[in-house]
C-alpha positions, 0 to 999 in steps of 0.5 A, spaced: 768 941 734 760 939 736 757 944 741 754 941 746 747 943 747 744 943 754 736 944 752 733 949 757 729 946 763 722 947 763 717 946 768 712 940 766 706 944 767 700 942 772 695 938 768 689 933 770 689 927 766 686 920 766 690 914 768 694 912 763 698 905 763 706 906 763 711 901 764 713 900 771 718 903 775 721 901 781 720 906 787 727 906 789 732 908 784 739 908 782 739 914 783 738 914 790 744 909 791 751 913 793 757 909 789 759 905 795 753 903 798 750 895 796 746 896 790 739 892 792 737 887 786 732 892 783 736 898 782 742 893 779 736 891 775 735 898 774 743 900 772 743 894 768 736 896 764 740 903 763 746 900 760 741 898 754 740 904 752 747 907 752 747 909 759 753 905 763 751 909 770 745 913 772 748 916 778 752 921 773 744 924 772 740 927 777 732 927 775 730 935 775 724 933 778 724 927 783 718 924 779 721 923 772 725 918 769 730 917 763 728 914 757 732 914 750 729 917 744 730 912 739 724 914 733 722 920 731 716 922 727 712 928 725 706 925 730 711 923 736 717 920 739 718 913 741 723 912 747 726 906 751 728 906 758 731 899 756 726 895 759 720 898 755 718 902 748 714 907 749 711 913 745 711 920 749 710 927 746 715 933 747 713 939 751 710 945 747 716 949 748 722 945 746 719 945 739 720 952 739 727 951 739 732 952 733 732 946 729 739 943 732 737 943 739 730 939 739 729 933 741 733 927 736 733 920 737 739 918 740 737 924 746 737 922 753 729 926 756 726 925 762 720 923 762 713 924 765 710 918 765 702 921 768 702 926 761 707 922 756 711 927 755 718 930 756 720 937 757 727 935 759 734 933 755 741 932 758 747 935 755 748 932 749 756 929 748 756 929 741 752 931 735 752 927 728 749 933 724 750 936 717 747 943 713 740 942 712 738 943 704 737 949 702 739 956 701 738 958 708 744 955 713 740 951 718 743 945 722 739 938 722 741 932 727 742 927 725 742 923 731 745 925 739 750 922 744 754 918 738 761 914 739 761 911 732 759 913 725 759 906 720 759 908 713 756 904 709 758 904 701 756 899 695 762 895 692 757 897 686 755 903 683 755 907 689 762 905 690 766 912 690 771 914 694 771 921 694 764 920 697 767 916 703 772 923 703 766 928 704 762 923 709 768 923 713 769 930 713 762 931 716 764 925 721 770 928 723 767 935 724 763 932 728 768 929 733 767 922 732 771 916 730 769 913 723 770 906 720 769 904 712 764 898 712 765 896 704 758 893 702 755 887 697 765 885 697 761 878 694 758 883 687 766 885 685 772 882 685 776 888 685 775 889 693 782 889 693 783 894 689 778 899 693 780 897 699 788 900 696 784 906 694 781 908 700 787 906 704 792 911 700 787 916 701 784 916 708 789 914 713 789 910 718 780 910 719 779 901 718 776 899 713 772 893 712 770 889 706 764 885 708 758 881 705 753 885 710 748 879 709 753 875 713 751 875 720 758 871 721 763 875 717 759 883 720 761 880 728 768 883 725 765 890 727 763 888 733 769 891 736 768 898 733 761 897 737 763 896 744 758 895 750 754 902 752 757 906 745 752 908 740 753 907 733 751 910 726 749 907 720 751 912 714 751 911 706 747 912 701 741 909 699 741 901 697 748 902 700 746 895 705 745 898 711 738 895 713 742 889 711 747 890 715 743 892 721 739 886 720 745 882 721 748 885 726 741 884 731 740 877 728 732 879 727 730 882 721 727 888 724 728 893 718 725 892 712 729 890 707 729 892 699 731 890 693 737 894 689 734 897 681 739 894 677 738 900 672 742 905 677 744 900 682 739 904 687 735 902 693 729 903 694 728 907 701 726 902 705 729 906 711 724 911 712 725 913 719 732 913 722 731 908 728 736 906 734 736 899 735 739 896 741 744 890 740 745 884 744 752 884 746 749 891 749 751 896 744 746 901 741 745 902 733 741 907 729 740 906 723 738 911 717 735 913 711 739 914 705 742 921 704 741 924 698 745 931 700 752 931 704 752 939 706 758 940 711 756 945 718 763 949 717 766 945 723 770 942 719 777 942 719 779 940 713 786 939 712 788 937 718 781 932 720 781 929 714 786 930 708 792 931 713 797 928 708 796 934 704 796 939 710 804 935 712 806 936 704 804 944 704 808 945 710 813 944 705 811 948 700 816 954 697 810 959 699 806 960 705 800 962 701 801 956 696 794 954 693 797 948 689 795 950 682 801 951 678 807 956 684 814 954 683 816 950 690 810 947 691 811 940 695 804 938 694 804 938 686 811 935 687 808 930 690 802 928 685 808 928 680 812 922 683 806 918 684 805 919 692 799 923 691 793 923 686 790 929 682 784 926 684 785 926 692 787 934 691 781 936 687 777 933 693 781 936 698 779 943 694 772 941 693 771 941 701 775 946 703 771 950 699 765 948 701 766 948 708 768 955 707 763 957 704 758 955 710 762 957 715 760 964 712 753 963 712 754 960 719 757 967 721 751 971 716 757 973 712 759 971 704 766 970 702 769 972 695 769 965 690 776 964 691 780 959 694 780 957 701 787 954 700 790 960 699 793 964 705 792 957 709 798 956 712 800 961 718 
């Protein structure tokens, strides 16, 4: 399960600078308004100025400081962050302090701050309700946010060369570690015409999470995915590289507001138009952020494999001979039964291995402990 994060109050400290020019705030806000009193028009104004930014009720939060207010981080740079709060766009730095925090609890797009507008900083954060994140690269076992506060996670993956479904399985593994809802949004179905096919791949193997074979160009046939992206959720764009989910953004905002590249015909890869991930607000009143192509999925060791994402596996080795069955080649084994009528493919146990090997492994370094180089499959079951 994700760990929400509440990042420390900080006091903003007392400094004496110039006038800036801010956005204007009502003096009266919505936070002032208990819930059955009549909302005068510029806190209604206000609730709705919010709810852009994937805050339904403002009255849940009560600045810590009467003088601040909320914004949404909604870029993230080397030199700052931009923030929205609804209304207006607006860079601001974070407080010194927040950037001594580990990696994982600093400042991600998708966060909810309270800002000083007088010192265009923030040094305050609201209790995450969900984090996106993966393993950072590298030996040293780090966690990197990949964005903050996320209903949905849309995988995007090319009807091309990028097809491959075991790594829509690892993307799903994360996803589901995470504890957000995912769907499979099949891009470019106009460039194969076996999409039937892949889409029958997929659903023998993940389930019950939606799939959609989409020509993401289309701002008619993306309107499908509006129902994955109700009114006050936040939505995740996922996917490799030239995967469409520029494209598919584009289409989902009618404005093209990302770049869009070309696709190298030599290895079907895109060029990385995406260089920053960005939180897009969306007409009907969804949020989505889109994001560069990742390159590298490393689990967090949250991940409960078995049962998240292969627990069609996990139902058939309830069924084995042996409680520590691994699957390999023990008499009595239901899962390898299982491959041998057909209802299972080698390839999908291969995966399930993989993973759980992986996920393993970085709950050992998570801990600071090593594991031997066996199998986490064995001993499974209890």
């Amino acid at each position: 399960m994700a760990q929400l994060i509440s990042t420390p109050i900080i006091s903003t400290p007392s400094i004496s600078t110039p006038s800036i020019s801010t956005p204007s705030i009502s003096t009266r806000s919505a936070f002032d308004v208990s819930p059955d009193e009549s909302v005068p028009p510029d806190v209604a104004d206000e609730r709705a100025q919010f709810a852009k930014i994937g805050m339904p009720d403002v009255r849940l939060h009560q600045p810590p400081l009467p003088h601040l207010r909320l914004a949404r981080v909604i870029e993230q740079h080397r030199s700052g962050f931009m923030l929205s709060d609804g209304a207006h766009n607006f860079s601001a730095q974070a407080h010194p302090k927040l950037k001594s925090l580990k990696a994982a609890q600093r400042p991600a797009v998708g966060d909810f701050v309270w800002v000083d507008h007088s010192l265009q900083m923030f040094a305050h954060t609201l209790a995450r309700t969900s984090e996106l994140k993966r393993a950072a690269a590298g030996e040293r076992f780090a966690e990197q946010v990949l964005a903050a506060n996320v209903d949905k996670v849309l995988i995007v993956c090319g009807l091309d060369r990028d097809f491959s479904a075991r790594r829509i399985e690892r993307y799903l593994a994360l996803v589901h570690g995470c504890n957000i809802a995912a769907a499979i949004v099949l891009s470019k179905a106009d460039t194969l015409a076996e999409s039937d096919a892949a889409r029958a791949e997929l659903a023998s193997r993940i389930g019950s999470t939606p799939v959609y074979a989409l020509d993401v160009r289309d701002p008619v046939a993306v309107r499908v995915l509006m129902a994955e992206l109700p009114a006050g959720s936040t939505g995740v764009l996922l996917g490799s590289s030239g995967a469409g989910k520029s494209t598919l953004s584009n289409a989902l905002i009618q404005a093209h507001a990302m770049q869009v590249g070309s696709v190298r015909a030599s290895d079907g890869r895109g060029r990385h138009t995406t260089v920053h991930r960005a939180l897009l607000k969306l007409d009907w009143g969804a949020c989505l952020v889109d994001s560069p192509g990742l390159r590298e999925i490393k689990l967090t060791g949250d991940e409960d494999v078995g049962v998240q994402t292969f627990g069609d596996i996990s139902e058939l080795a309830l069924h084995c001979k042996f409680n520590d069955c691994v699957h390999d080649a023990e008499p009595g084994c239901a899962v390898l039964a299982a491959i041998d009528a057909g209802a299972l493919s080698k390839d999908r146990l291969a995966s399930y291995n993989k993973l759980s090997f992986e996920a393993a492994i970085a709950r050992a370094k998570a801990g600071g402990s090593k594991i031997a180089g066996k199998s986490p499959t064995r001993n499974m079951r209890r």
